[in-house]
Biotite code that builds the C-alpha atoms (Angstrom):
import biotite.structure as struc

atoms = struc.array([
    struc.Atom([6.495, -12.818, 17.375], chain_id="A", res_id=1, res_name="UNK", atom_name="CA", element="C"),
    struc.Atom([4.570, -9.589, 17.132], chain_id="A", res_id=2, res_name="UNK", atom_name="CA", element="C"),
    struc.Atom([2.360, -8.451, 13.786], chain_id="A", res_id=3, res_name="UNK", atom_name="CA", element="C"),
    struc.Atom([1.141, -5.289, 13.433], chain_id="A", res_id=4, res_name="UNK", atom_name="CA", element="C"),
    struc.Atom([-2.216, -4.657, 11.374], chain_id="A", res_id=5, res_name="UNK", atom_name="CA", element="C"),
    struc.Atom([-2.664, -1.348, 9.979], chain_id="A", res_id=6, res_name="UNK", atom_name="CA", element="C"),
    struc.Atom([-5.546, 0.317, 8.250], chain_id="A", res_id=7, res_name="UNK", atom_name="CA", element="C"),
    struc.Atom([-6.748, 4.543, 7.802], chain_id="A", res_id=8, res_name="UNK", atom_name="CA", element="C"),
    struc.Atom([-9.787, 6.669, 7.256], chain_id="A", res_id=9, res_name="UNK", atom_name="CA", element="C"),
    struc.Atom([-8.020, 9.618, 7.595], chain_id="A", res_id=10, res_name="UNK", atom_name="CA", element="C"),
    struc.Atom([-8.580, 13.209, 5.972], chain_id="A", res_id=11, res_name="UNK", atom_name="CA", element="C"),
    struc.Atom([-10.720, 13.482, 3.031], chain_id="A", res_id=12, res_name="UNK", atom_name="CA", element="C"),
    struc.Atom([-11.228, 9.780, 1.779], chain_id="A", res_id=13, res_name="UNK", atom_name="CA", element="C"),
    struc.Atom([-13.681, 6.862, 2.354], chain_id="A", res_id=14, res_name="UNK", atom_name="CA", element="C"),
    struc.Atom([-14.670, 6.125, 6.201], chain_id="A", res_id=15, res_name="UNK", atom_name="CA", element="C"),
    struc.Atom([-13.423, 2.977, 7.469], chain_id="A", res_id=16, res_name="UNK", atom_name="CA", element="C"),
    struc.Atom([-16.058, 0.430, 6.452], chain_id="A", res_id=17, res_name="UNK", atom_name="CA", element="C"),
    struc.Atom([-13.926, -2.923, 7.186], chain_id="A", res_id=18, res_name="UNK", atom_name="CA", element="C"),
    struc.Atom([-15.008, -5.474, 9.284], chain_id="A", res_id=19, res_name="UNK", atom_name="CA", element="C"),
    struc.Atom([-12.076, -7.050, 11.077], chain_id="A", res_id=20, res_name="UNK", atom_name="CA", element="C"),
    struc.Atom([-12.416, -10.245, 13.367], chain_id="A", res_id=21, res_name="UNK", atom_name="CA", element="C"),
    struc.Atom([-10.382, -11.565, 15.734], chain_id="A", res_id=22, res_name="UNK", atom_name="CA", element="C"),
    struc.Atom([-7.317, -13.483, 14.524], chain_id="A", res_id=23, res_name="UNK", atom_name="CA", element="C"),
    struc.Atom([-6.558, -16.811, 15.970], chain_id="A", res_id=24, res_name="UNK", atom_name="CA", element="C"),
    struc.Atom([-2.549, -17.820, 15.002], chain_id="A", res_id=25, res_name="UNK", atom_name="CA", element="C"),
    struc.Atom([-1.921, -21.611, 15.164], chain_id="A", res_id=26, res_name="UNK", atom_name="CA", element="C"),
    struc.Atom([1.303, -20.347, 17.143], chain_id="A", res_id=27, res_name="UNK", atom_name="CA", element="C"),
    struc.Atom([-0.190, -18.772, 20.579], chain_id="A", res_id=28, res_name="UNK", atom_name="CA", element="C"),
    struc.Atom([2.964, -17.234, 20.544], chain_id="A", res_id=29, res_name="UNK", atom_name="CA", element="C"),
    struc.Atom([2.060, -14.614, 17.831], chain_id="A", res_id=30, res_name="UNK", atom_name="CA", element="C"),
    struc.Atom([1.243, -11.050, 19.409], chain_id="A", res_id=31, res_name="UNK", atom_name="CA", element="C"),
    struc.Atom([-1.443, -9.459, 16.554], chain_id="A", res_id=32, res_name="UNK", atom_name="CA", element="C"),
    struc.Atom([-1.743, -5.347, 17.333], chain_id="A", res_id=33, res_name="UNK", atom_name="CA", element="C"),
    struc.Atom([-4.567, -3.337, 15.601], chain_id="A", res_id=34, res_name="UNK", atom_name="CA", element="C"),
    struc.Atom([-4.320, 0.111, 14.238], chain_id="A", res_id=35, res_name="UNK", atom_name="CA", element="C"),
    struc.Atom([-7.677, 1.894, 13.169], chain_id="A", res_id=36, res_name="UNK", atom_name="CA", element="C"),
    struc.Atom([-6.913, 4.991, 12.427], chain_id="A", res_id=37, res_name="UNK", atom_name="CA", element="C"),
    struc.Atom([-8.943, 8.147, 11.795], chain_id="A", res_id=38, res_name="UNK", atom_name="CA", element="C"),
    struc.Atom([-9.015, 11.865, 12.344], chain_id="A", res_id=39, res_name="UNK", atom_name="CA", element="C"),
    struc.Atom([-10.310, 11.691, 15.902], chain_id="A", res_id=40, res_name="UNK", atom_name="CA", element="C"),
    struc.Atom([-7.211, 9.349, 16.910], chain_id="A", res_id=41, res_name="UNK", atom_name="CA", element="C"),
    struc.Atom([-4.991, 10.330, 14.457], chain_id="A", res_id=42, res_name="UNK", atom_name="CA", element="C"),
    struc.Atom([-5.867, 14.587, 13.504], chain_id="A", res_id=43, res_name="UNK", atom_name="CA", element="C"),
    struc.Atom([-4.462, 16.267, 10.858], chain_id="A", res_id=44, res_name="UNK", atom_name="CA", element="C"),
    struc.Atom([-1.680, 18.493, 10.603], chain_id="A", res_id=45, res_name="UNK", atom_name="CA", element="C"),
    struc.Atom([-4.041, 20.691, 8.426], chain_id="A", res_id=46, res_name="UNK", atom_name="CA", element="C"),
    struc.Atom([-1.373, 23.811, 7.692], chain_id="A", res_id=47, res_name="UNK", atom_name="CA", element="C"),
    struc.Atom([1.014, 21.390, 6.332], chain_id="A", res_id=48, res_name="UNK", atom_name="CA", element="C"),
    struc.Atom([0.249, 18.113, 4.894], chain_id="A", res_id=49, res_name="UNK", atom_name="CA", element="C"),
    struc.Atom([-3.029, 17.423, 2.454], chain_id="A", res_id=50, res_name="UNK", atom_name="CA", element="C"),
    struc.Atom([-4.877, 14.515, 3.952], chain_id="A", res_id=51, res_name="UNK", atom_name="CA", element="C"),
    struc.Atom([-3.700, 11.870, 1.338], chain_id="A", res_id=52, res_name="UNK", atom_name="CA", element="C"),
    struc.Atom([-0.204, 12.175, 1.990], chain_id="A", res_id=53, res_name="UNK", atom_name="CA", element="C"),
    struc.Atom([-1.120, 12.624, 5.730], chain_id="A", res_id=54, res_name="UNK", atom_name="CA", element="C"),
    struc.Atom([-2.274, 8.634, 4.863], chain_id="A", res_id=55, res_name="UNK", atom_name="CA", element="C"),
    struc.Atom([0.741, 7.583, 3.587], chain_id="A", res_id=56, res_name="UNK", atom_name="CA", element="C"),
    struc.Atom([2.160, 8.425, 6.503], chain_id="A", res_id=57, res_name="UNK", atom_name="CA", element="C"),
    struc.Atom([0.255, 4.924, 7.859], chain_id="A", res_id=58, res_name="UNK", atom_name="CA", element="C"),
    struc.Atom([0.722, 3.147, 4.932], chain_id="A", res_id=59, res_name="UNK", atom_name="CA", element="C"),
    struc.Atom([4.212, 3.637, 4.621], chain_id="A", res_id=60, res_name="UNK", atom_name="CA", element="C"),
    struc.Atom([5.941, 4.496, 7.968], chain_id="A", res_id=61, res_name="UNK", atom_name="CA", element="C"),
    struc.Atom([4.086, 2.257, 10.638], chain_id="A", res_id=62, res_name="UNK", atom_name="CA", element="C"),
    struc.Atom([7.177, 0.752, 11.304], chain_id="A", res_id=63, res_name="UNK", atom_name="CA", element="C"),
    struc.Atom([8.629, 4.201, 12.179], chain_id="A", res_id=64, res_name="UNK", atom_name="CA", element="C"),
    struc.Atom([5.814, 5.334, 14.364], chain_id="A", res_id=65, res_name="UNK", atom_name="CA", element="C"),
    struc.Atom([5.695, 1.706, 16.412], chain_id="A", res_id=66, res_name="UNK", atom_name="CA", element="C"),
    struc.Atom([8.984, -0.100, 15.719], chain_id="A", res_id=67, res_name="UNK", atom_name="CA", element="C"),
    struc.Atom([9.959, -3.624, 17.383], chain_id="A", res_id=68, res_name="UNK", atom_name="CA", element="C"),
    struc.Atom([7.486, -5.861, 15.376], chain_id="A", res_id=69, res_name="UNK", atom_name="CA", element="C"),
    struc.Atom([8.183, -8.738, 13.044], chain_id="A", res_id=70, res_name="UNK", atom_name="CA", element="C"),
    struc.Atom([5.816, -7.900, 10.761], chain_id="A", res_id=71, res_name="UNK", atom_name="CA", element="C"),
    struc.Atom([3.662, -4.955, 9.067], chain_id="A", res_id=72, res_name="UNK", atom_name="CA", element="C"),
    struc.Atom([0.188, -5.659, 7.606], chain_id="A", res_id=73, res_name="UNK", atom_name="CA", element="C"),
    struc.Atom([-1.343, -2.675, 5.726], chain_id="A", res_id=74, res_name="UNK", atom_name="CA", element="C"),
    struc.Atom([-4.684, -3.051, 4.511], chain_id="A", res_id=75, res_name="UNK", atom_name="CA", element="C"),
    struc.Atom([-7.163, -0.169, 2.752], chain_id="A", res_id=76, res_name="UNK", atom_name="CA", element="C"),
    struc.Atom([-9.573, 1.021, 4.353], chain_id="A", res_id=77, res_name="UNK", atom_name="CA", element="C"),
    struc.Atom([-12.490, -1.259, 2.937], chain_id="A", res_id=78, res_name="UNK", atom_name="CA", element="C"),
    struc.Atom([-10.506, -4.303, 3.368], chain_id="A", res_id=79, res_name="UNK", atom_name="CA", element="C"),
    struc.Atom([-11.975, -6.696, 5.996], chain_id="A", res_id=80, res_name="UNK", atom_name="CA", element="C"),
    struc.Atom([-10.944, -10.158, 7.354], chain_id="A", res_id=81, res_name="UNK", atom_name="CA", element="C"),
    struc.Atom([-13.893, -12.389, 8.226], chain_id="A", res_id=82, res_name="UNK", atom_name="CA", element="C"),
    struc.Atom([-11.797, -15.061, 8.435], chain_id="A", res_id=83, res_name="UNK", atom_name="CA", element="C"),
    struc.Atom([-9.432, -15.988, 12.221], chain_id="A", res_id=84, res_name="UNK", atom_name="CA", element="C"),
    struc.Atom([-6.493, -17.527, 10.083], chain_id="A", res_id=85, res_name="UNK", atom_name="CA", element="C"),
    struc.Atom([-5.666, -13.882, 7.824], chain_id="A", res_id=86, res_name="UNK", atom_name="CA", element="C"),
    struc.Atom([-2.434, -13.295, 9.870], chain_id="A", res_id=87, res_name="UNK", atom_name="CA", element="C"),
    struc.Atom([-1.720, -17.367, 9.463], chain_id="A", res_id=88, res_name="UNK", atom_name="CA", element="C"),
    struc.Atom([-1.947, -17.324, 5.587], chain_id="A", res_id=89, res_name="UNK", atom_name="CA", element="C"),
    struc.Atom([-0.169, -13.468, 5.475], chain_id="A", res_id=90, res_name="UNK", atom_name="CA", element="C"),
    struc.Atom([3.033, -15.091, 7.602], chain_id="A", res_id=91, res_name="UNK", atom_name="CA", element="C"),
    struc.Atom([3.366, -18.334, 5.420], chain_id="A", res_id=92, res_name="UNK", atom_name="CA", element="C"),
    struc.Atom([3.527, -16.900, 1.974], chain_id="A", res_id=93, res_name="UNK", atom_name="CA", element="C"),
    struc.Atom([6.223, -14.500, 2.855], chain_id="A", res_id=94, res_name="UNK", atom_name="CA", element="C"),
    struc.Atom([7.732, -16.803, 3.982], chain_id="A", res_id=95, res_name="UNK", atom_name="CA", element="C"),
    struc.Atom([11.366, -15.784, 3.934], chain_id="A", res_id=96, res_name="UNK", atom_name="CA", element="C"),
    struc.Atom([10.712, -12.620, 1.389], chain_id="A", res_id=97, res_name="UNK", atom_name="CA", element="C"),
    struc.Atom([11.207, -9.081, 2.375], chain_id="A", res_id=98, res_name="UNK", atom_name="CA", element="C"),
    struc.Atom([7.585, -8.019, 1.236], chain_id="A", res_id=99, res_name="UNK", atom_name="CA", element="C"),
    struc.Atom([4.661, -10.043, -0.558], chain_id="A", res_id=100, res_name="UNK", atom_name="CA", element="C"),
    struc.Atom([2.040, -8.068, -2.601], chain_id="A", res_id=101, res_name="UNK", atom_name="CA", element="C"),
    struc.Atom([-0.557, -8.459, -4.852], chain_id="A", res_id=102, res_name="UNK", atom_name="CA", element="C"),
    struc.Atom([-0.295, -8.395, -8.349], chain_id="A", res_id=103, res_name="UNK", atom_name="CA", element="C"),
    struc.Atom([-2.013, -5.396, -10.448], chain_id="A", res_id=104, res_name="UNK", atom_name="CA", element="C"),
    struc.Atom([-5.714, -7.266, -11.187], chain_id="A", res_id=105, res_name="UNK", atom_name="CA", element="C"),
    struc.Atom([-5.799, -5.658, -14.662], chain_id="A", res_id=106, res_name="UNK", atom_name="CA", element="C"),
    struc.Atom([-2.221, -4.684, -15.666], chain_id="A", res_id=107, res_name="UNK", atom_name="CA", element="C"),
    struc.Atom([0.987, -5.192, -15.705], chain_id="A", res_id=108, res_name="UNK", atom_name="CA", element="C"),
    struc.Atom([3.287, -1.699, -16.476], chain_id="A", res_id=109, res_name="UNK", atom_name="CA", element="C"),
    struc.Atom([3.106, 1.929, -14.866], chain_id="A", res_id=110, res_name="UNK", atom_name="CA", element="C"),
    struc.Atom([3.013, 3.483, -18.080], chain_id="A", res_id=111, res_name="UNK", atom_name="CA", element="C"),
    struc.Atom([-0.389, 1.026, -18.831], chain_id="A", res_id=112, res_name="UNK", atom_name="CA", element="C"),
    struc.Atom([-1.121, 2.885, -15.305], chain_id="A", res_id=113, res_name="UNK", atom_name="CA", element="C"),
    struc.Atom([-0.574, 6.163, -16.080], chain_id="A", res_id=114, res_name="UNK", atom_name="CA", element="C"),
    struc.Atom([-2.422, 5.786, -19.577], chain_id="A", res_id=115, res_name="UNK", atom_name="CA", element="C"),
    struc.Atom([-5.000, 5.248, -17.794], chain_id="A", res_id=116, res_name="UNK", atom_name="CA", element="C"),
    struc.Atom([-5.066, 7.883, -15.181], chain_id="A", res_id=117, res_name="UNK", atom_name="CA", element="C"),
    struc.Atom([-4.190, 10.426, -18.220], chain_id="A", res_id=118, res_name="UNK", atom_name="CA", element="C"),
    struc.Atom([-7.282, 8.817, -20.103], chain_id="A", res_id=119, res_name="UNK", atom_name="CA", element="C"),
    struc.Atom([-9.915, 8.959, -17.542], chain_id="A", res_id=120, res_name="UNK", atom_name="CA", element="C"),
    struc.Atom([-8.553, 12.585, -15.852], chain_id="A", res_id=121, res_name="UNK", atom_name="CA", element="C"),
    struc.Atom([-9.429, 13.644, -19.674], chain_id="A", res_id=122, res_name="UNK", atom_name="CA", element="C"),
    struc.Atom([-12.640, 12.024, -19.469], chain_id="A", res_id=123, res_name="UNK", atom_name="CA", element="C"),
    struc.Atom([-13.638, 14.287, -16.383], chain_id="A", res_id=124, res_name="UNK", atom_name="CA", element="C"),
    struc.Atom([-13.145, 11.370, -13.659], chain_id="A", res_id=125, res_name="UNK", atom_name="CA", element="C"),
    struc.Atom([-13.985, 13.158, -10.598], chain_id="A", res_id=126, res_name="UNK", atom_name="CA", element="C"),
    struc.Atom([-12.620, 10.261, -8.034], chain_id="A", res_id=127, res_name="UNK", atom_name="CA", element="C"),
    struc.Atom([-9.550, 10.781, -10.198], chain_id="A", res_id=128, res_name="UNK", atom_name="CA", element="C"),
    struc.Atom([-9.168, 14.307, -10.417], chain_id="A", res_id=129, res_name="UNK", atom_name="CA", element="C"),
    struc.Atom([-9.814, 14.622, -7.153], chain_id="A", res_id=130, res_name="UNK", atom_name="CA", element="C"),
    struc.Atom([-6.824, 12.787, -5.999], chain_id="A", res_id=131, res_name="UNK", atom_name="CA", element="C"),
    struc.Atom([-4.551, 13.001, -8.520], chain_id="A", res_id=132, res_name="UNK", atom_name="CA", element="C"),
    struc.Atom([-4.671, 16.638, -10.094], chain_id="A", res_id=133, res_name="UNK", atom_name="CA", element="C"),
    struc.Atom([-1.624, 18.546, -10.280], chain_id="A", res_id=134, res_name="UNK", atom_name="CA", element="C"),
    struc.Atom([0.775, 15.837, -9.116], chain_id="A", res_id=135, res_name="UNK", atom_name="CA", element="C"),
    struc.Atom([3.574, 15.110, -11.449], chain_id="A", res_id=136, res_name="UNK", atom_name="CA", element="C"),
    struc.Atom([2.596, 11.791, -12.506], chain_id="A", res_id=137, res_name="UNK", atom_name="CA", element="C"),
    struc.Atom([3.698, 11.976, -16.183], chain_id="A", res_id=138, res_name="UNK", atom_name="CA", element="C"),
    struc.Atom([7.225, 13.533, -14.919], chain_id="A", res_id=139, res_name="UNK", atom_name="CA", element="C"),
    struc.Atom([7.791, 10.897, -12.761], chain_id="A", res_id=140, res_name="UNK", atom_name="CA", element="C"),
    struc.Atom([7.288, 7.791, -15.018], chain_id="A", res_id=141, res_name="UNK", atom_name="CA", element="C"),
    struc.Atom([9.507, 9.486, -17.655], chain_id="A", res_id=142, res_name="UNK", atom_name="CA", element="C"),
    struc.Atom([11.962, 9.695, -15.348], chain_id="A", res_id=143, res_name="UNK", atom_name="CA", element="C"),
    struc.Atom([11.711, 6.107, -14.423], chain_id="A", res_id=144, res_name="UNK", atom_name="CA", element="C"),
    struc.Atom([11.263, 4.696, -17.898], chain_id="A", res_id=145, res_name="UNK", atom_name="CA", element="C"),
    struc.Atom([14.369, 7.081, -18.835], chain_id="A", res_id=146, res_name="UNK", atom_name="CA", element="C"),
    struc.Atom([16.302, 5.149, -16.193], chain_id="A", res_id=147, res_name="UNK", atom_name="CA", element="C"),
    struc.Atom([18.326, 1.927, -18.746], chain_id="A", res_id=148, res_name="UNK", atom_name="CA", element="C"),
    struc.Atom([18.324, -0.266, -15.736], chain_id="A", res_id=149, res_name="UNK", atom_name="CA", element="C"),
    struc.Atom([14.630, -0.251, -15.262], chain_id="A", res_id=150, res_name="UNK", atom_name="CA", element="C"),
    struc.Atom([12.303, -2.528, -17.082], chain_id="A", res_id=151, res_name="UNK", atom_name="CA", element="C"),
    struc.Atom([9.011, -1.699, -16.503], chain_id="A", res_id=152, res_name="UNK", atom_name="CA", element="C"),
    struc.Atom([6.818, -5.284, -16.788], chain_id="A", res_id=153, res_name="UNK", atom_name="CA", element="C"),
    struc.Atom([5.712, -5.177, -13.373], chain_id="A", res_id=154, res_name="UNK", atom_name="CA", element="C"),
    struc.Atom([2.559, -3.443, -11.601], chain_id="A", res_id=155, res_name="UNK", atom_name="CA", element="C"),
    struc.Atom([1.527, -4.028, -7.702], chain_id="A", res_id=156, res_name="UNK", atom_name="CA", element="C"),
    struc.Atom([-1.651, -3.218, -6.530], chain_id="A", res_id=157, res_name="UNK", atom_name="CA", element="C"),
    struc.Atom([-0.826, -1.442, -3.186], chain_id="A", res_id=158, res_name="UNK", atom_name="CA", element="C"),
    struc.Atom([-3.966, -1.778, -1.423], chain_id="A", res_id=159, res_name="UNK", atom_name="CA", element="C"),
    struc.Atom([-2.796, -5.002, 1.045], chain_id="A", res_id=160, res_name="UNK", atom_name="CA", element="C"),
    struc.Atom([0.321, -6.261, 1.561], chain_id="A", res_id=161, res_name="UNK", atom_name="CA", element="C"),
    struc.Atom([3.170, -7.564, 4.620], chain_id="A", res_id=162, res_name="UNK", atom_name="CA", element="C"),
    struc.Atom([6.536, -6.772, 4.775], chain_id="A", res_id=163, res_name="UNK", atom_name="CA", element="C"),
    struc.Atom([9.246, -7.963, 7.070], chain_id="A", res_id=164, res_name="UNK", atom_name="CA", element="C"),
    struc.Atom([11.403, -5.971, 10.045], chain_id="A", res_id=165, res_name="UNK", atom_name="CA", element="C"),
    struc.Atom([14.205, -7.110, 7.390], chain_id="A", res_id=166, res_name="UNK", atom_name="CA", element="C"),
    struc.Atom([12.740, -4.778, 5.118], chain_id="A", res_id=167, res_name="UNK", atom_name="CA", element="C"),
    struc.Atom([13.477, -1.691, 7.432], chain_id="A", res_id=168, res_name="UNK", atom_name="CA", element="C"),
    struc.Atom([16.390, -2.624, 9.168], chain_id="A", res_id=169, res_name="UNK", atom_name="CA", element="C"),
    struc.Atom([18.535, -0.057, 7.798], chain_id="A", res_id=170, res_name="UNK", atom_name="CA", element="C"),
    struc.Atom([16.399, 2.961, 9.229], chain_id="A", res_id=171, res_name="UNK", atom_name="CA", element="C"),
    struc.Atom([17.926, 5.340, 7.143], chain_id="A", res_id=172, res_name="UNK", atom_name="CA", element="C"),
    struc.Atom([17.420, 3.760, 3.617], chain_id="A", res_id=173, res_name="UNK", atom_name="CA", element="C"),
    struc.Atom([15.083, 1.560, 3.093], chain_id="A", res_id=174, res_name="UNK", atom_name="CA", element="C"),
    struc.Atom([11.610, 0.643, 0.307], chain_id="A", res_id=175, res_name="UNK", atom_name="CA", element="C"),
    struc.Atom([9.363, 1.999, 2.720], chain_id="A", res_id=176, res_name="UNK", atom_name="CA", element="C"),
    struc.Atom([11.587, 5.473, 3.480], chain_id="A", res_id=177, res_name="UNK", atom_name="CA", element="C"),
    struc.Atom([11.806, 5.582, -0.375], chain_id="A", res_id=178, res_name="UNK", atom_name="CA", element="C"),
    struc.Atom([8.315, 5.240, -0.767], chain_id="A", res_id=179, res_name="UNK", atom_name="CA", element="C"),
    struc.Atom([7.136, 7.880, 1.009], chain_id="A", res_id=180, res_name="UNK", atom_name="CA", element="C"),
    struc.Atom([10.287, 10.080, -0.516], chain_id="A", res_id=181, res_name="UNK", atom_name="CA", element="C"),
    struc.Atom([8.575, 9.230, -3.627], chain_id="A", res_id=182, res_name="UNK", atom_name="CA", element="C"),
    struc.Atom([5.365, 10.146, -2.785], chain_id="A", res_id=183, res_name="UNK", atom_name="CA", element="C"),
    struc.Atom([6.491, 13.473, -1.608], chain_id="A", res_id=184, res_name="UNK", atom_name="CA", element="C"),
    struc.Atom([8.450, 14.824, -4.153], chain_id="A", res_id=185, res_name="UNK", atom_name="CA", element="C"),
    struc.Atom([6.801, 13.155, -7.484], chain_id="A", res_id=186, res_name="UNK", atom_name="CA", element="C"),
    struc.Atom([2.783, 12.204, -6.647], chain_id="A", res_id=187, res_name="UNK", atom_name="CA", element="C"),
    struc.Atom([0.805, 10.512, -4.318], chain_id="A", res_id=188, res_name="UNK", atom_name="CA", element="C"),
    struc.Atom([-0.184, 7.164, -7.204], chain_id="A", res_id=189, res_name="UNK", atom_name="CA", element="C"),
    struc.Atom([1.624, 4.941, -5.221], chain_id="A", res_id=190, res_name="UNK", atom_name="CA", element="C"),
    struc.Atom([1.376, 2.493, -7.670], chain_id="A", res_id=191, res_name="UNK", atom_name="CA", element="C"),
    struc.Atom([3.460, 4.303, -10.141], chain_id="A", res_id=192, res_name="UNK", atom_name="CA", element="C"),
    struc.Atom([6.587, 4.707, -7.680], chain_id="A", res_id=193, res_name="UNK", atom_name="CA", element="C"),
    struc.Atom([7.053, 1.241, -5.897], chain_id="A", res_id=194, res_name="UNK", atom_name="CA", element="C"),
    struc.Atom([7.553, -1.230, -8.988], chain_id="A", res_id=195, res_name="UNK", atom_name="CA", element="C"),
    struc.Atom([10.663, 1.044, -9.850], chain_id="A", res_id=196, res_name="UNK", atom_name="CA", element="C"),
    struc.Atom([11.652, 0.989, -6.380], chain_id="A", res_id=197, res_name="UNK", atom_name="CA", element="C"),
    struc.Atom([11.130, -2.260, -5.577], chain_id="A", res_id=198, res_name="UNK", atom_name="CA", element="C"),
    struc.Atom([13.281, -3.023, -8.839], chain_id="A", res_id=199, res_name="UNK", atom_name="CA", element="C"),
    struc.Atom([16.329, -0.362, -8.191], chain_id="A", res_id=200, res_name="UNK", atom_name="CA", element="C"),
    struc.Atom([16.568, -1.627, -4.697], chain_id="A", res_id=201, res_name="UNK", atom_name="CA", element="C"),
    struc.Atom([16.781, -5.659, -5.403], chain_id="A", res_id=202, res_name="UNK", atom_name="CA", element="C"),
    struc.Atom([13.922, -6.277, -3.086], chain_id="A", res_id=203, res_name="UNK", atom_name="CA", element="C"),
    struc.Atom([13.449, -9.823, -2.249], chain_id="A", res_id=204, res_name="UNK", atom_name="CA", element="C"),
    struc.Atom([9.622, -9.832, -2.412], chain_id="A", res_id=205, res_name="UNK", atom_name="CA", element="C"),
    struc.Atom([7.101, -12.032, -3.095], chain_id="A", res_id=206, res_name="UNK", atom_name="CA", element="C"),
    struc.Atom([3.238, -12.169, -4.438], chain_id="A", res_id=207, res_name="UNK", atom_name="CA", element="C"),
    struc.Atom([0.113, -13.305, -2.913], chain_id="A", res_id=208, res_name="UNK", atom_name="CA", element="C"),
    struc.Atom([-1.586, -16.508, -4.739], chain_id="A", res_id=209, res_name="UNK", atom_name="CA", element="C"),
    struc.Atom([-4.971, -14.987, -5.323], chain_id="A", res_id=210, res_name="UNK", atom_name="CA", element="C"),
    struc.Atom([-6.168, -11.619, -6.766], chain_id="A", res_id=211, res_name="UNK", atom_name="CA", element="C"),
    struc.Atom([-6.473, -8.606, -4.188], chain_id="A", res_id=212, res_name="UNK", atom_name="CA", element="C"),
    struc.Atom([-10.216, -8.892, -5.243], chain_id="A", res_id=213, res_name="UNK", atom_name="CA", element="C"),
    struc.Atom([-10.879, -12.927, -5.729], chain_id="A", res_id=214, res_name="UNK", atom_name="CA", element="C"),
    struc.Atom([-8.810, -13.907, -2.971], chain_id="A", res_id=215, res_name="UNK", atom_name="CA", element="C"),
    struc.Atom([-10.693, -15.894, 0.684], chain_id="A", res_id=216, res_name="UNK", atom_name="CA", element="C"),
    struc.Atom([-8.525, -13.893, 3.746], chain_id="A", res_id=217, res_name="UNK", atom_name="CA", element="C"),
    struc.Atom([-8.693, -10.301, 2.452], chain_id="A", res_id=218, res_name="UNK", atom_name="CA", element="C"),
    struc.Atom([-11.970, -9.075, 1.472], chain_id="A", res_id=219, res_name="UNK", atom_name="CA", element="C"),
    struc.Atom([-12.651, -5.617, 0.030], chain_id="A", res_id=220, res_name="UNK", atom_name="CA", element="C"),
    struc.Atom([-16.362, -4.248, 0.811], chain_id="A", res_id=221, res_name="UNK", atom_name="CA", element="C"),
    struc.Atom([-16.734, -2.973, -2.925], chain_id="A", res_id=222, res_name="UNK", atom_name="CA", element="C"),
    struc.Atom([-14.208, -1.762, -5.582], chain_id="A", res_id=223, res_name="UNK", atom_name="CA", element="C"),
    struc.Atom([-14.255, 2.350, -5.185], chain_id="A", res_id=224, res_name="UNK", atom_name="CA", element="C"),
    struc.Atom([-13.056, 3.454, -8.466], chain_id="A", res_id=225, res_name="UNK", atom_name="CA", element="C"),
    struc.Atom([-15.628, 4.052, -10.928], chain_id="A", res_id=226, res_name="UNK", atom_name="CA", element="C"),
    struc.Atom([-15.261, 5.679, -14.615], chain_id="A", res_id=227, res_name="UNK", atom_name="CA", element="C"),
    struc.Atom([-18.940, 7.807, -13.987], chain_id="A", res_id=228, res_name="UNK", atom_name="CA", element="C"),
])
């Protein structure tokens, strides 16, 4: 089995500041790869892509860029493990799910999501504003709410999670393609496109048993998004 752990300071956002250690699977049989990424190994097509989308690229598409693993571990870039069992605890509770993720800490809808974005951009956020103005975050949860199969009681928060080679079998349509499709052509809050996607496309998925933030195996450094 071979698990591939994932993480980006690339372009304009926060240098990587995790701490990872070395993981110890019960099963010796359990390959664990590393990817650190940055903008000396990983440099930016600067006349084309801005350097948060360039991210998403890592986030989303690992399994495009280095296929033939069994799983896909994304964590932010402040995320650490201190602990040798993270990959143990990340393989049991997917268990036979396509993707586990956290629950959203604080809410539970994209429009509660966008509210807020719309509410602090107002406010003159500048962490805000500086990632999210002129996307089309407002046109694309219209168009989701607008959709009559979509019920929108569900928010992820997007900064850790594992996913399955099940999940991108099909290489030509599949969540983490439709991600980054989303991200593309609507905005870059990837929190606001993968509930809806993850609902459209019947995902089997699962959620972690702690908080992203109050959980043992993945630690964040310090919570980045402040209202000064």
């Amino acid at each position: 089995m071979k698990v591939l752990v994932t993480t980006s300071g690339v372009g304009n956002v926060h240098e990587l500041k995790s701490v990872w250690v070395k993981q110890q699977p019960k099963n010796t049989d359990i390959q664990v790869d590393y990817n650190r990424w940055n903008n000396e190994n990983y440099p930016s097509r600067v006349n084309s892509m801005s350097p948060r989308l360039k991210g998403k690229i890592l986030r989303m598409l690992s399994w495009e860029e280095q296929p033939d693993y069994d799983y896909y571990i994304w964590m932010d870039s402040t995320i650490s493990m201190y602990r040798t069992d993270v990959i143990d605890y990340a393989i049991d509770r997917i268990g036979d799910a396509d993707i586990c993720l956290f629950k959203h800490p604080e809410y539970s809808t994209i429009k509660e999501e966008l509210d807020l974005i719309n509410d602090w951009m107002g406010n003159g956020n500048k962490y805000l504003i500086n990632r999210y103005e002129g996307e089309r975050c407002n046109e694309q949860v219209a168009y989701y709410l607008n959709d009559k199969e979509y019920v929108d009681d569900t928010l992820f928060a997007t900064g850790c999670f594992i996913y399955s080679k099940k999940l991108v079998e099909n290489r030509n349509y599949n969540l983490m393609k439709e991600w980054f499709y989303h991200n593309c052509y609507w905005s870059v809050q990837d929190q606001l496109s993968l509930p809806y996607l993850v609902s459209k496309m019947k995902i089997n998925y699962k959620l972690f048993d702690y908080g992203i933030y109050t959980n043992p195996y993945f630690k964040f450094e310090t919570r980045l998004v402040s209202i000064i």
